[in-house]
N, C-alpha and C positions, 0 to 999 in steps of 0.2 A: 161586787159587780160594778160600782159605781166606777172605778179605773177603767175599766173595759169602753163602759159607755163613752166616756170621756174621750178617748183613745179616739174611736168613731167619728165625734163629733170634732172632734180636731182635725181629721181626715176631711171632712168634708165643707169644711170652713177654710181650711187653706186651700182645696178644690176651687171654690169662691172667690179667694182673692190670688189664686194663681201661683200662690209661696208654697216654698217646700214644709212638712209637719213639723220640723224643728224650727223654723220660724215663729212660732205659735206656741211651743212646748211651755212658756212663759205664762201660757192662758189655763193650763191644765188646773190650778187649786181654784178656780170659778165654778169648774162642773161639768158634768152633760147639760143639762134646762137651762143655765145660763150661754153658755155656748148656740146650743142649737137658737136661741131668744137673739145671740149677738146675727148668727147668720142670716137670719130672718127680715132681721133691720137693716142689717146691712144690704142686703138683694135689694128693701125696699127702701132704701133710701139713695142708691143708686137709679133703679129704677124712676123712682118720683124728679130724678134732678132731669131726666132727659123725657117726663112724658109730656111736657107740651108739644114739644118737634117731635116726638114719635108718632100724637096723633094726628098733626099733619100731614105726614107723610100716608098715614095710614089713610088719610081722604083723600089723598091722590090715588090713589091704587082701585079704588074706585071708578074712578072718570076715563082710565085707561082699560082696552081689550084685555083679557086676561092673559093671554098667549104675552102678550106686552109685556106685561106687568111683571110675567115670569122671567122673561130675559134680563128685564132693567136687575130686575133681586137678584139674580144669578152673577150678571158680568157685574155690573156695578156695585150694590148694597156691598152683598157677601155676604155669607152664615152670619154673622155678632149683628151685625144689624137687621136681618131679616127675624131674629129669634126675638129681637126686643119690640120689634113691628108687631111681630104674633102677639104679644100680650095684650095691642088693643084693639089691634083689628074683630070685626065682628065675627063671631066661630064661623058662621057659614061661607063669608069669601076669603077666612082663611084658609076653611077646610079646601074649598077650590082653588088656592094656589099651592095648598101644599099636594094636592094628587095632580098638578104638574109639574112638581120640581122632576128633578132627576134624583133615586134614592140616594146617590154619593153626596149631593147637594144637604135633602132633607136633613140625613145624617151628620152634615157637620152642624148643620142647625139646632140639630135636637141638643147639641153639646151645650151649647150656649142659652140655652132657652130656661125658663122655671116652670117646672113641670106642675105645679101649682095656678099657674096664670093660664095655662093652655090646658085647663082638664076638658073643656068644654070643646075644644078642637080635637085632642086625640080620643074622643068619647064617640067621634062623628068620622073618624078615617079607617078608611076599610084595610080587616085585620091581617091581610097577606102586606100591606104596606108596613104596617107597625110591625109585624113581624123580621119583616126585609131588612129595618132601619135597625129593629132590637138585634140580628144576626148581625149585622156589619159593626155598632158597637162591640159586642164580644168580640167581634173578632181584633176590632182596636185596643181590648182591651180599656175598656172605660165602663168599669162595674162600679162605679160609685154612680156612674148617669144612669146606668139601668138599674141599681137601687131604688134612685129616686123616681124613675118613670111606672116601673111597674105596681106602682101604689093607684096606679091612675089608669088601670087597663084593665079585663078581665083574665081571669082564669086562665081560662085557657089561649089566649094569646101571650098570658107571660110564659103559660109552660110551651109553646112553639120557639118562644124568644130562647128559653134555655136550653131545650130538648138538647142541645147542639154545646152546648157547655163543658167544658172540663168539670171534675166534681171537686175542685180546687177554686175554680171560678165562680162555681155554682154556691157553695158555702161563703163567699166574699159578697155575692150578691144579694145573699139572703142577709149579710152581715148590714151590709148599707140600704137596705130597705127601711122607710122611716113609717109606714102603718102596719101595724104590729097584724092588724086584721086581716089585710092583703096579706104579708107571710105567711099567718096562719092557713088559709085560704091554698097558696101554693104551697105549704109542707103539707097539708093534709090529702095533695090530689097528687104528690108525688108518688110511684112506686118505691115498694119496700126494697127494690135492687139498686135503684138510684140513689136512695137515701145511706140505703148500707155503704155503698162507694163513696159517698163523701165519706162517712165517718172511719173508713179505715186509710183512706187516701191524707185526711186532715191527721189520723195517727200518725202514719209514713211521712209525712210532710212537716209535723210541729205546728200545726193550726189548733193545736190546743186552744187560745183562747178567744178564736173565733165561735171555734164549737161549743165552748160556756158562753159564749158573746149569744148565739145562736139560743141555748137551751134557757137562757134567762128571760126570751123574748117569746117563748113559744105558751101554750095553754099546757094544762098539766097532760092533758090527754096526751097531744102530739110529743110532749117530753118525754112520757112514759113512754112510746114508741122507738123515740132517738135512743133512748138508754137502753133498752130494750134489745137494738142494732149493735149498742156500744160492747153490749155485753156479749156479741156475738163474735167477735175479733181476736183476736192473741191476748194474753193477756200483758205482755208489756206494752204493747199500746192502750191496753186498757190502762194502766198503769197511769201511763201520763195524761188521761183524761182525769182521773181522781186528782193528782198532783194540780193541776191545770184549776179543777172544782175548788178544792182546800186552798189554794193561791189568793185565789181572787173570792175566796167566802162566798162562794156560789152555793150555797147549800139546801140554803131554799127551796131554789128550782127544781131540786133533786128529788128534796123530801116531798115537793108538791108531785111530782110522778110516780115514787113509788107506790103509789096506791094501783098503777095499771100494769108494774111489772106480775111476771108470774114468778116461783119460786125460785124456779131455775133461774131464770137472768137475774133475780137479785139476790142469790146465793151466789152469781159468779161477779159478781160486786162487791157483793158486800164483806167477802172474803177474801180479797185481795190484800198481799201483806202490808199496802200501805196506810188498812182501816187498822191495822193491828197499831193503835198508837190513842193512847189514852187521852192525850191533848183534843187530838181530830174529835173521838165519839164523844168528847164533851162538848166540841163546839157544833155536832149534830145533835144530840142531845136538846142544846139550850134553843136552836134556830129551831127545832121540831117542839119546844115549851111553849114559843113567844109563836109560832104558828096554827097552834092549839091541833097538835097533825099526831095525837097521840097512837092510834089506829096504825099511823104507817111504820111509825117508832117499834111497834111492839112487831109488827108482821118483817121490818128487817134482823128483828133480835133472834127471832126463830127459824132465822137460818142460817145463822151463825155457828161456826163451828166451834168445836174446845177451845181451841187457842184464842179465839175473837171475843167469846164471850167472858174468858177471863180478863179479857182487857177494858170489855165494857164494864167491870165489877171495878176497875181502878177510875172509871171517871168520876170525878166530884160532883160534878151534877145530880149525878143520878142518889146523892147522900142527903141531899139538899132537903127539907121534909118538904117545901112549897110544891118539888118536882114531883116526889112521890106522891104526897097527895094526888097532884094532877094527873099522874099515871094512872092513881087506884082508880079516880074516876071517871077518865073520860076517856079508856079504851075501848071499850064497848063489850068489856068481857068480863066476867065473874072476877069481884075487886078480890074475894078471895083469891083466887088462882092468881090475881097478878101482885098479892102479896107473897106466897107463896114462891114465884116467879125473883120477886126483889131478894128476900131471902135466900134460896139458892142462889145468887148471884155474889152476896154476903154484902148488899147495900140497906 
């Protein structure tokens, strides 16, 4: 997964300095936490070169009518420097200049703004506003700025923001969301019709590795849901979500959800001809050893069909004595029976 992450955070680093991702593509063997660390510093050392003029300016704005104050920021300043003002202005006669902008105005501000410096302003702007600003974004297309904003708004003002989304948009946006807890928060209050739409629209489209981008970030619960939806689609689009998983060693994520599929949606997974491949069930296998997820391991093997299960009898893993041990004891079922279980399989 760590490519994925990477990918992300390259995305939104060259967002920051204005360059296209292949500018940057140079930075890719540092990482995601090095990356996201370089953007960080970078904002704020930006930031710090221009904050003694900023908070002068920002004590002016003060001593002037506010009706004033709002024209000089609109004809004059402009968005970039009205968004870098907000950072020190104090949140409350922020909050009162920003419910007089104009929202086309607001909006080009929100662009340029960190949405980190202003949590304490948009905590305190009433939600048909943030709303207005979040629709006109989409509709710019600037889902890397409503990534990062909706970390910093409620509930239910981010699902107003997206209601109105493509389900193409919608999965880019949950892509560049940077608190995992906000995400979780909106995938869990999303319907099961909206959700399904992303994931067969992301099949139809080749957002494969948005949607592991997605499923690596989510809790097991709401993973077991997505998969759950995954498994309710055609199955060559299922297809290239497994291909997409196995790619990028997403497996993890996978096996932390099977615990909330039912049997049906993970018979229609776990059956697919592209698990029919001895390399793959060993390298689930070994991710489900070192996750100690024996429980889930056993509950996808019993619903395997003849031909799957013969295949899981050729992974080495499962020949391994460390593994078997681990199997006899920590499935939570009679070690006889899951010897028993090993032996018919002929490991």
């Amino acid at each position: 997964m760590a490519d994925l992450q990477t990918a992300v955070e390259l995305t939104k680093l060259a967002r920051e300095l204005d360059v296209p991702d292949s500018e940057l593509a140079f930075l890719a063997p540092i990482g995601a936490d090095a990356l996201r660390d370089l953007r960080a510093d970078i904002s704020e050392a930006i930031f710090a070169a221009h904050a003694p003029q900023l908070h002068r300016i920002a004590a002016l704005t003060t001593l002037l009518p506010i009706t004033l104050t709002t024209k000089i920021a609109e004809l004059a300043m402009g968005p970039v420097l009205c968004a870098k003002i907000a950072a020190v202005l104090e949140p409350a006669n922020a909050v009162k200049l920003a419910k007089q902008f104009k929202p086309a105005f607001l909006t080009e501000v929100s662009l340029n703004l960190e949405p980190s410096r202003a949590a304490a302003i948009i905590s305190e702007l009433p939600d048909a506003l943030v709303i207005d600003v979040g629709t006109r974004l989409l509709t710019m297309g600037e889902l890397i700025t409503l990534g990062r904003f909706v970390s910093f708004v409620d509930v239910d003002v981010a699902l107003g923001v997206v209601e109105s989304a493509s389900p193409a948009d919608l999965l880019r946006v949950a892509v560049f969301t940077e608190d995992k807890s906000a995400l979780e928060a909106i995938v869990s209050a999303l319907p099961d019709e909206t959700l399904a739409e992303v994931v067969r629209v992301a099949g139809e489209t080749g957002q494969y590795d948005d949607a592991v981008t997605l499923l690596e970030a989510l809790s097991a619960e709401s993973t077991a849901r997505l998969l759950g939806l995954v498994a309710g689609i055609s199955t060559d689009l299922i297809s290239g979500f497994v291909s997409a998983v196995d790619g990028h060693d997403a497996w993890p994520a996978v096996i932390a959800g099977i615990g909330g599929l039912d049997s049906e949606q993970l018979a229609m997974l776990a059956n697919l001809p592209e698990i029919a491949d001895p390399a793959l069930i060993d390298r689930v296998v070994r991710h489900a050893h070192r996750a100690d997820a024996a429980p889930s391991l056993v509950k996808a093997v019993l619903v395997l069909d003849e031909q799957h299960l013969e295949v899981v009898s050729q992974a080495p893993a499962l020949a391994e004595p460390k593994i078997k041990k681990w199997l006899i004891a920590t499935t939570g079922v009679s070690p006889r029976l899951v010897k028993a279980v090993l032996s018919e399989l002929g490991v």
